[in-house]
Each structure stands twice: as structure tokens, then as C-alpha cells.
GUKE-279023 format. One record per residue: x, y, z of N, C-alpha, C in turn; residue in one letter. Coordinates in steps of 0.05 Angstrom, whole numbers, padded with zeros to 5 digits, always signed. Last residue first. Example, Ala and Ser with C-alpha at 12.3 -4.5 7.8 and 13.67 -1.06 7.14 Angstrom:
# GUKE-279023
+00257-00045+00142+00273-00021+00143+00258+00001+00157S +00264-00114+00156+00246-00090+00156+00264-00066+00156A 
# end
This chain:
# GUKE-279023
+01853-00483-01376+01872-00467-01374+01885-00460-01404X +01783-00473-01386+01791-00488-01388+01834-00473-01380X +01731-00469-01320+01749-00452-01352+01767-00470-01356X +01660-00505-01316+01700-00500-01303+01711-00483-01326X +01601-00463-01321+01615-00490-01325+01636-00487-01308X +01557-00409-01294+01572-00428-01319+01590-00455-01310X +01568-00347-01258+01555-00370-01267+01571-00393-01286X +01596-00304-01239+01587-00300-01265+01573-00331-01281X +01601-00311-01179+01592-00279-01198+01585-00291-01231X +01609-00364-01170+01579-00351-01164+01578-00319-01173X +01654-00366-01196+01624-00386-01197+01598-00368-01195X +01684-00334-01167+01669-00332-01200+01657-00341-01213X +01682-00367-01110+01669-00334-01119+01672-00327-01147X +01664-00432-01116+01679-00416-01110+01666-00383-01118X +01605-00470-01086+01621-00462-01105+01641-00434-01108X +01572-00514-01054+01594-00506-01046+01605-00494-01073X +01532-00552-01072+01527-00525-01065+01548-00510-01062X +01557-00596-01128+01556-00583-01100+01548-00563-01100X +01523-00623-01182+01540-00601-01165+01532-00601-01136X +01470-00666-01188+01499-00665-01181+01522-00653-01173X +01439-00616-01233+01437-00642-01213+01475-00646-01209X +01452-00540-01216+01454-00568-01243+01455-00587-01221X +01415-00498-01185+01442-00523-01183+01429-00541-01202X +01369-00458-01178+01387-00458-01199+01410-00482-01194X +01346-00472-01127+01335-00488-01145+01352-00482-01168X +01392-00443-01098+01385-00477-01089+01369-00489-01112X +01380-00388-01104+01407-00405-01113+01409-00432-01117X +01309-00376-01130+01338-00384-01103+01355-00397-01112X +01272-00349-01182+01286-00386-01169+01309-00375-01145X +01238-00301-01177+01247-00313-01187+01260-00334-01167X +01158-00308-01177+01177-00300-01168+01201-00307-01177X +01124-00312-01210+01130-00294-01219+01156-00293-01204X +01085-00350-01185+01099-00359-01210+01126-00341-01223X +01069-00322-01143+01083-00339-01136+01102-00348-01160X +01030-00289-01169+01057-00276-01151+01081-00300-01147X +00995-00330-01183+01005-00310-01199+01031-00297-01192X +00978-00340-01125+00991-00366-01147+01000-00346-01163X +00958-00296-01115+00974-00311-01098+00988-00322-01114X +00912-00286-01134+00932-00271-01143+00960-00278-01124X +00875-00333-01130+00891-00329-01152+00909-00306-01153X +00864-00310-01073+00881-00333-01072+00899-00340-01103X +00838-00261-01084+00863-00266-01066+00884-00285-01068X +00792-00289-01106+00813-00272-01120+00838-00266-01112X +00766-00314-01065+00777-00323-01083+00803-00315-01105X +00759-00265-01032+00788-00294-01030+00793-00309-01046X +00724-00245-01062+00748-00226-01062+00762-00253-01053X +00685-00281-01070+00688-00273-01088+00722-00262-01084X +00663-00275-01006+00676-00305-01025+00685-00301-01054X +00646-00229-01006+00674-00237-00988+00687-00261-01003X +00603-00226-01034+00632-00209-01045+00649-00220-01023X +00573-00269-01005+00579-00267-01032+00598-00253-01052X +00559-00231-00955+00575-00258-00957+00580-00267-00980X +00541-00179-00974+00557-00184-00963+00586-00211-00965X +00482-00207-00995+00508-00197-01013+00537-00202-01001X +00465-00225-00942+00475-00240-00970+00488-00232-00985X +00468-00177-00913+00480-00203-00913+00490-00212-00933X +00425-00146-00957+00455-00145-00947+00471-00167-00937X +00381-00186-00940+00393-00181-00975+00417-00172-00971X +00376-00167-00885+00378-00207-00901+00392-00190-00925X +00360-00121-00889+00377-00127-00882+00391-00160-00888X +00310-00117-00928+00325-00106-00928+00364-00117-00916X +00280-00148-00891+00292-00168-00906+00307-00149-00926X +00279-00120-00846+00287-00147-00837+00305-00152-00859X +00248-00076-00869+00278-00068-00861+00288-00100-00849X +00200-00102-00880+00210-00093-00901+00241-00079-00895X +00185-00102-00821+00189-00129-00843+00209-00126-00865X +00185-00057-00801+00199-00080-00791+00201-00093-00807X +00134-00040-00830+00158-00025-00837+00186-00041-00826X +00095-00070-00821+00107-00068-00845+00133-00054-00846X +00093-00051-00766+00107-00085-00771+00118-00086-00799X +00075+00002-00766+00100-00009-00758+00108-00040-00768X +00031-00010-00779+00046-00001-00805+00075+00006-00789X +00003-00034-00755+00008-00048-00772+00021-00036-00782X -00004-00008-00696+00018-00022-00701+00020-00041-00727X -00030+00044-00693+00001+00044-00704+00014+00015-00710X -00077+00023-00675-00067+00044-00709-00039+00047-00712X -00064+00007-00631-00070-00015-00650-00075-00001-00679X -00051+00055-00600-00027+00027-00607-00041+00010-00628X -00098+00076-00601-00074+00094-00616-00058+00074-00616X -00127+00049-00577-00135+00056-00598-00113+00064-00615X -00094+00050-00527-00099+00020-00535-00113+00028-00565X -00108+00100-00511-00078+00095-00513-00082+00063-00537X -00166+00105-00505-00154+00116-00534-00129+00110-00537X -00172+00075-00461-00180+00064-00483-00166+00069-00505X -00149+00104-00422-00134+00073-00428-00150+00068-00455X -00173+00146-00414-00138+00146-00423-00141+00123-00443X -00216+00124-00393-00221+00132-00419-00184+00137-00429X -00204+00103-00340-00201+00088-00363-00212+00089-00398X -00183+00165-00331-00165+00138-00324-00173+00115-00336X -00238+00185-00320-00216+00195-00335-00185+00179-00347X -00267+00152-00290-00272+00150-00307-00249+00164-00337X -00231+00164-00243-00222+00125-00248-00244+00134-00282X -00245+00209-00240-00219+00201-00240-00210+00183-00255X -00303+00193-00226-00299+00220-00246-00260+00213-00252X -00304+00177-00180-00308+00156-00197-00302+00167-00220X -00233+00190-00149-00267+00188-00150-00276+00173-00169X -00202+00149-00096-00198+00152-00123-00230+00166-00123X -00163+00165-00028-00194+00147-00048-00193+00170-00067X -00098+00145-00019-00118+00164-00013-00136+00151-00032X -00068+00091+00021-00073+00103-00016-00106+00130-00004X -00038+00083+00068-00064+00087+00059-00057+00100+00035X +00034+00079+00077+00012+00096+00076-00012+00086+00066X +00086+00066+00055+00056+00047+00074+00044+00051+00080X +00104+00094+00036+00097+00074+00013+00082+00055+00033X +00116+00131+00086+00100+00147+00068+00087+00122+00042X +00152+00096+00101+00128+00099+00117+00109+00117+00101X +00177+00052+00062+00182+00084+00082+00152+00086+00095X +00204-00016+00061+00183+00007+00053+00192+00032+00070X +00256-00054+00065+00227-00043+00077+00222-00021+00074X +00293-00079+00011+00287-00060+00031+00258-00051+00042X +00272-00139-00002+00280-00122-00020+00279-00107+00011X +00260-00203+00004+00286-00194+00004+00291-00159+00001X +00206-00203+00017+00224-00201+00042+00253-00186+00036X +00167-00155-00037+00185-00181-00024+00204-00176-00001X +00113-00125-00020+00135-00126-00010+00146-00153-00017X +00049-00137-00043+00055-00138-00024+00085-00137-00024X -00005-00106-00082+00026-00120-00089+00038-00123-00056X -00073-00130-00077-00052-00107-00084-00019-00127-00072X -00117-00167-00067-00094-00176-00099-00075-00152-00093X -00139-00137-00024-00152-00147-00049-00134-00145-00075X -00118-00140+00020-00119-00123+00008-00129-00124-00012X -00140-00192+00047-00145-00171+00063-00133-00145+00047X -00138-00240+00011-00159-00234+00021-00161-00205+00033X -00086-00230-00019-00112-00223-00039-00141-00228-00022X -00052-00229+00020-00050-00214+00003-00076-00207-00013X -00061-00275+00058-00066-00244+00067-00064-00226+00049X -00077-00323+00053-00076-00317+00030-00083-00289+00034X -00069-00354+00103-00088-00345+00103-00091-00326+00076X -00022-00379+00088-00047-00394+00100-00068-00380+00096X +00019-00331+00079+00005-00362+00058-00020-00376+00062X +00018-00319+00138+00001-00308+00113+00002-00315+00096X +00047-00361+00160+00013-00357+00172+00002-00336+00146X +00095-00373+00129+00075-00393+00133+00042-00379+00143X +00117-00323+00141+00104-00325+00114+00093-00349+00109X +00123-00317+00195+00106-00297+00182+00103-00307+00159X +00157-00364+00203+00135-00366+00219+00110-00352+00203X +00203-00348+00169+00186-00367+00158+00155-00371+00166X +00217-00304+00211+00210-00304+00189+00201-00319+00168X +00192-00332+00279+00216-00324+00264+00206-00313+00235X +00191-00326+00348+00168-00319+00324+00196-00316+00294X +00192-00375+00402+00205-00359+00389+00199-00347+00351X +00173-00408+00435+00166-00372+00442+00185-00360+00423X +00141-00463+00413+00176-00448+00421+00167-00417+00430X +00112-00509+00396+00122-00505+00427+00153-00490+00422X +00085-00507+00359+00103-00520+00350+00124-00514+00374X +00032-00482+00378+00031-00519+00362+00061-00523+00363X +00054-00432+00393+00039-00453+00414+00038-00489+00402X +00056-00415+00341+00089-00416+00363+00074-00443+00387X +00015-00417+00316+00029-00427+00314+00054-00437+00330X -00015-00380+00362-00017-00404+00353+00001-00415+00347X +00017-00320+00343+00022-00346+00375+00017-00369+00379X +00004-00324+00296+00035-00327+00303+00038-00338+00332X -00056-00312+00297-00040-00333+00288-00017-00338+00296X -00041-00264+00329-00057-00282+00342-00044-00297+00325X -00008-00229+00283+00008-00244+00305-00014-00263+00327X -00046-00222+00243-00024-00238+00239-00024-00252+00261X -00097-00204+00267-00090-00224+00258-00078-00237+00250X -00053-00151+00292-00072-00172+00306-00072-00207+00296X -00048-00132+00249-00026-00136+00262-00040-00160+00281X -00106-00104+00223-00081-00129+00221-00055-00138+00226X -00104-00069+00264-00129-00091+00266-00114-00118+00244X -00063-00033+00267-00072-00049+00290-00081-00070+00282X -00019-00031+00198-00060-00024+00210-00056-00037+00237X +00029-00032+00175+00015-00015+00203-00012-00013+00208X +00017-00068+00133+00022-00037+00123+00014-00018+00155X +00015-00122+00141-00004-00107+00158-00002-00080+00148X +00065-00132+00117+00046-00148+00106+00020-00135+00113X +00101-00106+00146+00107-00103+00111+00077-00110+00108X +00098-00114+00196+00097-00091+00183+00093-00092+00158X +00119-00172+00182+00099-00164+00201+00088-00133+00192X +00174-00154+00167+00152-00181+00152+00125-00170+00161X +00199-00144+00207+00195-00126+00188+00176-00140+00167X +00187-00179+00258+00179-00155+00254+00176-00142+00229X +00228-00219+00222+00198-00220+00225+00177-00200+00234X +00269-00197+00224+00263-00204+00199+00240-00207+00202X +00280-00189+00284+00278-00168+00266+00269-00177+00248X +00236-00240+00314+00265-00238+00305+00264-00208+00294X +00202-00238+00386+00199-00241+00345+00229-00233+00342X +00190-00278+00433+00209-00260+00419+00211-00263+00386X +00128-00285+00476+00143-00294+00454+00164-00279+00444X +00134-00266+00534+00117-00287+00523+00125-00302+00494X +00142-00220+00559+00162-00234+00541+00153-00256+00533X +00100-00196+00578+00110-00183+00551+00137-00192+00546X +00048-00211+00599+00075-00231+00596+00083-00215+00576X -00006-00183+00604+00008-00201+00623+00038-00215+00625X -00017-00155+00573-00034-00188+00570-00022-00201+00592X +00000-00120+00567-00015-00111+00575-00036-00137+00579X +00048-00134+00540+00049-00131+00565+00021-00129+00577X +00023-00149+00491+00036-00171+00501+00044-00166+00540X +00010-00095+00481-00004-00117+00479+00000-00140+00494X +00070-00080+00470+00049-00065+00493+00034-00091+00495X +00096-00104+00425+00109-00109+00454+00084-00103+00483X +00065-00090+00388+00063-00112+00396+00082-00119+00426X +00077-00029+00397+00052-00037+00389+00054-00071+00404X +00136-00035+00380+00119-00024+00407+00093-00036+00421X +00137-00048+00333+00147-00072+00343+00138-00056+00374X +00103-00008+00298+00088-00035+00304+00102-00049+00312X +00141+00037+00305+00116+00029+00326+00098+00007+00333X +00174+00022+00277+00183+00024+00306+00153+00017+00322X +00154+00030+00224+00163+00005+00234+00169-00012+00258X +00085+00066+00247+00108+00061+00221+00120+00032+00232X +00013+00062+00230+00044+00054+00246+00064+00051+00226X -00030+00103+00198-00018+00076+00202+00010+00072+00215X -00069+00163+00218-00043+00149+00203-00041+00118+00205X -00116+00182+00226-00108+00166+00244-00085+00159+00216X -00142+00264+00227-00140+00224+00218-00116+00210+00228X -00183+00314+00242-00164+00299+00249-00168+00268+00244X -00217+00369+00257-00204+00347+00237-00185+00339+00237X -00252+00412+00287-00239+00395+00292-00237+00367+00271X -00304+00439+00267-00277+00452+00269-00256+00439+00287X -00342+00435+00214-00327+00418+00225-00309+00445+00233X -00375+00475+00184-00380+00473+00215-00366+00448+00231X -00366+00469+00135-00354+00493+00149-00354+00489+00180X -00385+00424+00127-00360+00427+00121-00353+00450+00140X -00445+00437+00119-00430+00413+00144-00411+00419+00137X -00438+00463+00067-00450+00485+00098-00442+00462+00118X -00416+00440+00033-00406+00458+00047-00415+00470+00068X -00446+00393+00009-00449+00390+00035-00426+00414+00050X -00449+00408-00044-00482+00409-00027-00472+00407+00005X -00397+00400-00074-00410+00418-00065-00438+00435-00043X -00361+00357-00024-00384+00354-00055-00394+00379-00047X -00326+00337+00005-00313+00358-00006-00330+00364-00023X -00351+00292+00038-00354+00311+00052-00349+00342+00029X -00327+00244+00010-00355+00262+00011-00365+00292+00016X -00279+00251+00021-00289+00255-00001-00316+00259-00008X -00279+00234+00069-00268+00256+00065-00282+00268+00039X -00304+00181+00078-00318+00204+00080-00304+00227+00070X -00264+00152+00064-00277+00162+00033-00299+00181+00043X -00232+00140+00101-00217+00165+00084-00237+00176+00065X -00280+00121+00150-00255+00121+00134-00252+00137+00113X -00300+00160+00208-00306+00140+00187-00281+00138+00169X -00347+00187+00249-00316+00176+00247-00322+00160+00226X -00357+00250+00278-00366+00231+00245-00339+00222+00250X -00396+00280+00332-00373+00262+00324-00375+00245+00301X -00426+00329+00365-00429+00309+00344-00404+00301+00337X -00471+00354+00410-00437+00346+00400-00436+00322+00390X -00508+00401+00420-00516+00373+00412-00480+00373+00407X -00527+00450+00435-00542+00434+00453-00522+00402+00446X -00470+00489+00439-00488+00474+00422-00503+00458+00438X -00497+00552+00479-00475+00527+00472-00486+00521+00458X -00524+00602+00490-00490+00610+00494-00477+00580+00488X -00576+00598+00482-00567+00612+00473-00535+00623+00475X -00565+00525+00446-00585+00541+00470-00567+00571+00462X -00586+00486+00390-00573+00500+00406-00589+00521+00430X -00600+00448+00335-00613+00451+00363-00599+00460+00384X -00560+00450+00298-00580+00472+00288-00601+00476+00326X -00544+00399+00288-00529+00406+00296-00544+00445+00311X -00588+00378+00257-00585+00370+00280-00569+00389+00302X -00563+00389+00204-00590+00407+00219-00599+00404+00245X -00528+00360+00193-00522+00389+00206-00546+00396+00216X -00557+00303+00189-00539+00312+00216-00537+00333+00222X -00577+00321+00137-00600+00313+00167-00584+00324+00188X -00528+00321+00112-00545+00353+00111-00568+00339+00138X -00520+00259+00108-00501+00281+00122-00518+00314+00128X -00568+00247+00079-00570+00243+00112-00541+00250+00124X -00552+00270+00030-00575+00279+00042-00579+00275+00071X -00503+00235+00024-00499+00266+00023-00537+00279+00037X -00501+00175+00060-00509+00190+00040-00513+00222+00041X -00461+00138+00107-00486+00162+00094-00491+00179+00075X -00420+00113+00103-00444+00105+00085-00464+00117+00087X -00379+00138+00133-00374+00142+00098-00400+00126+00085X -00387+00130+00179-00404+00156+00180-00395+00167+00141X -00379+00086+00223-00382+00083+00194-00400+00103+00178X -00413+00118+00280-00385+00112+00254-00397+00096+00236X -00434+00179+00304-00433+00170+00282-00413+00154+00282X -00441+00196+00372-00413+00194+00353-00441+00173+00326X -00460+00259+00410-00474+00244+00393-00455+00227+00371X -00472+00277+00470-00451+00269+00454-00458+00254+00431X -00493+00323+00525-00505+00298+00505-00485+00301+00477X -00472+00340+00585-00456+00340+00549-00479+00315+00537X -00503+00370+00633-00493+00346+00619-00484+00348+00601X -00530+00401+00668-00504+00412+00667-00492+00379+00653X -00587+00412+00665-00573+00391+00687-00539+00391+00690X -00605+00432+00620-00602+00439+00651-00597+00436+00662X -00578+00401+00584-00555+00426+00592-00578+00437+00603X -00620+00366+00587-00593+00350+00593-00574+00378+00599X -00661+00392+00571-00664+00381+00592-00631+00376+00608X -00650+00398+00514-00651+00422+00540-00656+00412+00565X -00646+00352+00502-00620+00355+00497-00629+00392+00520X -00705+00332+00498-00683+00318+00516-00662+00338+00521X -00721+00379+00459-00733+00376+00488-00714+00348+00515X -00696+00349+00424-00698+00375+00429-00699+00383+00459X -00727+00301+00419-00695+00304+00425-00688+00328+00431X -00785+00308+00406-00775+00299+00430-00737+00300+00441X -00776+00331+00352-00783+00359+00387-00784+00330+00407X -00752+00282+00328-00743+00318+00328-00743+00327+00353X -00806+00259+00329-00778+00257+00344-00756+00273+00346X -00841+00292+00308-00844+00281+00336-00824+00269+00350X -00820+00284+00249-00829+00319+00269-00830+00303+00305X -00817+00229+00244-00796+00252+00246-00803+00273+00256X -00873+00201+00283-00865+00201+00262-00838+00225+00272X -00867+00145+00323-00869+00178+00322-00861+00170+00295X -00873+00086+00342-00896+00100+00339-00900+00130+00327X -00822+00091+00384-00840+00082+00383-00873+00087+00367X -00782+00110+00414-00789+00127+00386-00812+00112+00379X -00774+00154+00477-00789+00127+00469-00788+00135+00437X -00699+00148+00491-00724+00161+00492-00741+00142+00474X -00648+00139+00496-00666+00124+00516-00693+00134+00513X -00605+00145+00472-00616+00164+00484-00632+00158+00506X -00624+00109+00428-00596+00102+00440-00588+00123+00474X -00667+00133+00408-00672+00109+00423-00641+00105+00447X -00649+00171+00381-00666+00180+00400-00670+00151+00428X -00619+00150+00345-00609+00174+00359-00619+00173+00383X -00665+00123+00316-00638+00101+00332-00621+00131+00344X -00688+00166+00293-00706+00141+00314-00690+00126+00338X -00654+00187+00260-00666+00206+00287-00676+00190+00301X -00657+00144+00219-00628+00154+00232-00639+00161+00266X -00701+00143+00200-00696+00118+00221-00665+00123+00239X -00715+00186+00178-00728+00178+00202-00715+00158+00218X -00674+00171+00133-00666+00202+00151-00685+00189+00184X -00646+00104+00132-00671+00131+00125-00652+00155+00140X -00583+00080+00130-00617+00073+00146-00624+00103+00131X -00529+00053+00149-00546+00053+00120-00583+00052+00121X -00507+00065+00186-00507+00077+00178-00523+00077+00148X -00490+00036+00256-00521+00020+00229-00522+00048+00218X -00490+00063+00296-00456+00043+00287-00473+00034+00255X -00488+00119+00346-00490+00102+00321-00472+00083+00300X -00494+00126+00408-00476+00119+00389-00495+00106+00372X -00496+00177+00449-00519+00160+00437-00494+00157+00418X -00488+00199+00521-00486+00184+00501-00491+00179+00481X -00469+00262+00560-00495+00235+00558-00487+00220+00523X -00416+00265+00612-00427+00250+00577-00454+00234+00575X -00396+00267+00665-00425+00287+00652-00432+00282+00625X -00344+00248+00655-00364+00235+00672-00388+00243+00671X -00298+00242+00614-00323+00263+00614-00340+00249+00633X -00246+00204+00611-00247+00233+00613-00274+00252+00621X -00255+00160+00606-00237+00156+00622-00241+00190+00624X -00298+00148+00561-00302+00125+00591-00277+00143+00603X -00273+00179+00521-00299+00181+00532-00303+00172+00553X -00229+00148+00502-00228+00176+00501-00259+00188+00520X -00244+00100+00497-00225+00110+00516-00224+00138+00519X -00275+00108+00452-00291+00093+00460-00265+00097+00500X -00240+00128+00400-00260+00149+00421-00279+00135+00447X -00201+00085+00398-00195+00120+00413-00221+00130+00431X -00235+00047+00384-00216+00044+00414-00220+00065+00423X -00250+00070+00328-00268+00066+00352-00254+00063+00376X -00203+00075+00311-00219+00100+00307-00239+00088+00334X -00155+00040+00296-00172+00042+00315-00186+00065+00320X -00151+00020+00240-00132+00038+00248-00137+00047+00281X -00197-00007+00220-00175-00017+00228-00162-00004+00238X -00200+00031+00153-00202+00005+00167-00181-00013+00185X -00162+00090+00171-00166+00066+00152-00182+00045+00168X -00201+00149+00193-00176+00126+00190-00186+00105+00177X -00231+00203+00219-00222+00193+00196-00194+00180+00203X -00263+00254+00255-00239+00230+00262-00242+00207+00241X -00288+00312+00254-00289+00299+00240-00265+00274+00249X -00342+00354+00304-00317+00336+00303-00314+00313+00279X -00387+00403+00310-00373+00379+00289-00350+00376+00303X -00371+00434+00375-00401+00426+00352-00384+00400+00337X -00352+00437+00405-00337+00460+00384-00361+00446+00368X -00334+00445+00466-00362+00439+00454-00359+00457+00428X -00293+00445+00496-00299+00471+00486-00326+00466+00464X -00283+00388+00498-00282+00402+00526-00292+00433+00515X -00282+00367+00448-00308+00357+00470-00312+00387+00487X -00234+00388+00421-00266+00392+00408-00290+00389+00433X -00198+00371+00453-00196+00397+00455-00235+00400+00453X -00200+00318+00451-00200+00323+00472-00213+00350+00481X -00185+00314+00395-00214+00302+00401-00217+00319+00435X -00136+00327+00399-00152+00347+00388-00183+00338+00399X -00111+00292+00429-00108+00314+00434-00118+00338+00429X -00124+00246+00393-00129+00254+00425-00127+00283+00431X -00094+00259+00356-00125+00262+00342-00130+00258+00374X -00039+00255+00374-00046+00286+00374-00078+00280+00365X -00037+00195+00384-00032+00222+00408-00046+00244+00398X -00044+00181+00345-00064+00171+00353-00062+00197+00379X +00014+00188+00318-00019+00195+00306-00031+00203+00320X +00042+00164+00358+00046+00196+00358+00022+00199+00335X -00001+00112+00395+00029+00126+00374+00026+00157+00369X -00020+00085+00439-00019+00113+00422+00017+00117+00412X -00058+00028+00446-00031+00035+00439-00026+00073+00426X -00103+00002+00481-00100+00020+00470-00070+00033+00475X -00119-00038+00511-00104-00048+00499-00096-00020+00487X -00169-00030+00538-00149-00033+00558-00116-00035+00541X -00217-00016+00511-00195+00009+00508-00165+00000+00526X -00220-00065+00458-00211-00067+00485-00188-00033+00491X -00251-00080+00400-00234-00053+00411-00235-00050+00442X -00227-00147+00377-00249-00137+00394-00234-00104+00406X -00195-00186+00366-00197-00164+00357-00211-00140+00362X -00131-00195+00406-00162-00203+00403-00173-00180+00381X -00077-00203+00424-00089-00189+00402-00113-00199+00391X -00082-00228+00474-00063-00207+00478-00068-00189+00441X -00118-00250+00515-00111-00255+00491-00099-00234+00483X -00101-00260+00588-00116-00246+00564-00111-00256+00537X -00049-00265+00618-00085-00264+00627-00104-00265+00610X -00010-00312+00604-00019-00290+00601-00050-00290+00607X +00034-00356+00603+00024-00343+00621+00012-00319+00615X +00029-00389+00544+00050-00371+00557+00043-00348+00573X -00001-00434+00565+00017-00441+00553+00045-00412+00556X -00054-00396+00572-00039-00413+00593-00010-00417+00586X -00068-00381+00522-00054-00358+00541-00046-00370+00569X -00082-00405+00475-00048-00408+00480-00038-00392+00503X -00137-00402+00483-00127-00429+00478-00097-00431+00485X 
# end
């Protein structure tokens, strides 16, 4: 809609995993680097864990089209299925017929594919994602999968990509024997601050016009703050943000821009669900407080709200015989007062009668001793020894 307006071939944050768009940050570099290693030395398990969003699929979906020309394929994306119906959609994606087989029959038909394929000198590649909704019994299916080998390779290379709470699966005691046989693990971090103004600069080039719009700093850091570095919501900000810039004809992305489009779209409690989002004014986050929260178990969250009960048990036993005890030091303290103010008015009073008392006591000044009519003016035996005139 806005890629005429600012010359660009493309939609420049679509959401769609376009490997053309693919940004590597120094995460995304080294889980390449390993994914790379795992294929080319057929290390069997490969584990690739990230947040929703983080591009787990781009990677390996570039990581595959641009490097292994001998990759035979089968992707799984529909993780909430049987054990049979897992091996069915394996087999199918494969190209083989499942039609009609039961599990033993699809088994020795993949079997029999996958020797076929390392006669031919092929890699059959097998990626799992959303590989956190299989259930601990159809994780143990996969290893056994893993189990169809020739006598110097694995017949089969397997890839589990999924988000953080596979991890946690994975750590349950039943599934140590798939544990052991991961020997490539590796997760996708979230962008820090630098990267998501890279990130959006690439995109924008890679659309054709990477001056197309100029975001301010305040709005980069807005941008970040609000996306915590995920790709997939950086996207939906800034698509909006070009909109916008497109309705109100400027190429220029400012900090009101960011907190009008995620007001709109109520990014806080739709895409994190109510968690606390950054105010603008305060310093931007570290990259470690924009991190993915690691996953809670349920054994945790049950420990966590048994706390909460007995804390809330133990405050509501304490708190009547605290208030009594508040109360009875309130009016403790009132009764002081009162006294207080009752001996103050008592002592000025007294003050003031011992005033008048002092006062009566004092004796007369020369000025009030003058008989009416004398002068003040009187000679020095006057005033030593007082009295009348002498007579001569």
C-alpha cells in the first residue's frame, strides 16, 4: 500500500519468514555457525530454541536453500498429532505413499527410503517446529527414529526447533536418552538496542530504499523497549509506523508516532499479556532486563502460590492483635496530650500569679515616692535623708 509512496520494491517488514530479509546478529551468527557445524558432520540431534518470533524458522529455512544442494527434506510444522500420524506426515513430506499403512509399515517404508537416499549420497533432513507441543512420549518416537542408521552415519538428521519451554521438557527424567543424543544446542537471544536500529535499517535496504523513512533516537529506543528485540515484533510495530508516516505524508518516524501505533494496537496486553512495559521517561533497559523470562514449572508456580497462601494466612493472624495493640497505644497517647495540655495551662497560670505577687513586692522608684506638687528636682540631703525644709 505505502511501498510506492516510498520507493520500495517490497514490504520491507512483512511478516512472512522471507530468507531474503534475514538479519544476523551476533546470536543468530553463532546458532549458524553451529547449525552449520551439526548438518555438515551429521551429528544426529540438533536442538535450535527461541522466543516466539525470534526467527528460528528464517534461519533454518536460509540455512538449508543456500548451503546443502544433496538435502532431502521433510518438514514438520502440525505438532499436536499421534505417534502414527507424526511418522505418516514424515513420510508423506518425503513423498512416500502413507496411505492406508499402519505404523510398522511406515516405519520400514522410511527406512527403506532413508537407505536408498545415503545410496545416492543424499542427507535426508528431518526439522520438527513447534517441537514444545510434543508430548514426552512422541519426543521418545523421534529418538527411535533417530535409531535408523547405516554402518558408519545416521541415516536420519533431525532438527527440534521450538521455544524455551521445549527446554524444559526436554530436562524430565524419561527423556534423558533424547537428551544425550543432542549434540548441537543452541538459542536465539533477542536484539539488543544497536541491533534493532540495524535490524530496521537492513530491511529497509533490503526493500529497496534504506532511507525511506528516518526514525528519531527516542523512537528507536521506544521501538526496542516495546518489541523487547523480538524481529517478529519489530515488524508489527514499524509496518504500522510506515503506515502511519504514509497517512500523515512525512518519512519522518518520531516518538509520539511509537506510542500512538502501540496505544492502537494495545501492544502491551495484546502481545505480552498485561506484563509491565518501560516508561519512555525512565532509562532503557540492559539487554539482560530484555531478555526472555526463562519458563516457570508448574511444581514452581505450585510452590509460589502455596508461599502466597500461608503469607496471607500468617498476615490475617497477625493482624488483629496488631490493631489492638495500635489502638490501645493511640489512645494511650491522646491521654498524654491531654494531660500534657492541662499542666501547661495550669503552670501559666501560676506563672502569671507569681507575677502579680513579685510585682506587689517590688519597692516604689523615686518618681512614685514625690509628695503631689514637689519638684523632681531636689537638693543632696533631700535626697539622703528624705523629709520636709529644716527650719534655720
Amino acid at each position: 500500500m505505502y511501498e510506492s509512496y516510498f520507493n520500495l520494491r517490497a514490504k520491507p517488514f512483512d511478516l512472512l519468514p522471507d530468507p531474503r530479509f534475514i538479519f544476523l546478529s551476533t546470536s543468530h551468527k553463532k546458532a549458524l555457525t553451529y547449525l552449520d557445524y551439526g548438518i555438515r558432520e551429521r551429528s544426529g540431534f540438533i536442538l535450535l530454541t527461541g522466543e516466539v518470533g525470534s526467527g528460528k524458522t528464517t534461519l533454518i529455512r536460509d540455512l538449508l536453500a543456500k548451503h546443502y544442494e544433496r538435502a532431502v527434506l521433510s518438514k514438520v510444522f502440525n505438532t499436536r498429532v499421534t505417534s502414527e500420524q507424526l511418522v505418516a506426515m514424515i513420510n508423506d513430506d518425503f513423498g512416500l505413499a502413507t496411505q492406508g499403512k499402519d505404523k510398522v509399515t511406515l516405519i520400514h517404508d522410511l527406512n527403506g527410503f532413508l537407505v536408498e537416499q545415503y545410496a545416492l549420497g543424499n542427507q535426508p533432513i528431518l526439522i520438527i517446529d513447534e517441537a514444545q507441543n510434543l508430548a514426552p512420549d512422541l519426543l521418545e518416537e523421534v529418538r527411535m527414529l533417530s535409531n535408523l542408521e547405516a554402518s558408519d552415519s545416521k541415516l536420519l538428521q533431525i532438527i527440534l526447533v521450538g521455544q524455551p519451554e521445549l527446554r524444559a521438557t526436554l530436562s524430565s527424567p524419561e527423556l534423558r536418552q533424547l537428551r544425550q543424543r543432542i549434540n548441537i544446542n543452541c538459542h536465539l537471544q533477542a536484539l539488543n538496542r544497536a541491533e534493532v536500529e540495524q535490524y530496521i535499517l537492513h530491511r529497509l535496504d533490503v526493500a529497496g530504499n534504506g532511507a525511506a523513512v528516518g526514525f528519531s533516537p527516542e523512537a528507536l529506543d521506544a521501538v526496542y523497549r516495546y518489541s523487547r528485540g523480538i524481529p517478529r515484533l519489530i515488524n508489527i510495530i514499524c509496518d504500522f509506523l510506515m503506515l502511519s508516516a504514509f497517512a500523515d505524508e512525512t518519512n519522518r518516524i518520531s516518538l509520539d508516532m511509537v506510542q500512538d501505533v502501540v496505544g492502537d494496537l494495545d501492544f502491551d496486553n495484546y502481545y505480552w499479556s498485561g506484563s509491565v512495559v518501560r516508561d519512555e521517561r525512565t532509562p532503557a533497559a540492559t539487554d539482560a532486563a530484555a531478555a526472555p523470562p526463562l519458563p516457570v514449572s508448574d511444581e514452581l508456580l505450585g510452590m509460589v502460590s502455596e508461599i502466597s497462601r500461608r503469607m496471607e494466612s500468617l498476615e490475617n493472624s497477625i493482624a488483629a492483635p496488631l490493631q489492638a495493640a495500635l489502638k490501645e497505644q493511640s489512645d494511650r497517647l491522646t491521654s498524654l496530650q491531654t494531660g500534657i495540655a492541662s499542666h501547661v495551662t495550669q503552670t501559666n497560670a501560676q506563672i502569671q500569679d507569681l507575677n502579680r505577687k513579685i510585682e506587689q513586692l517590688r519597692p516604689p522608684t523615686s518618681a512614685e515616692r514625690l509628695v503631689p506638687g514637689e519638684t523632681a528636682k531636689v537638693g543632696f540631703v533631700r535626697r539622703v535623708f528624705g523629709g520636709g525644709s529644716f527650719s534655720k
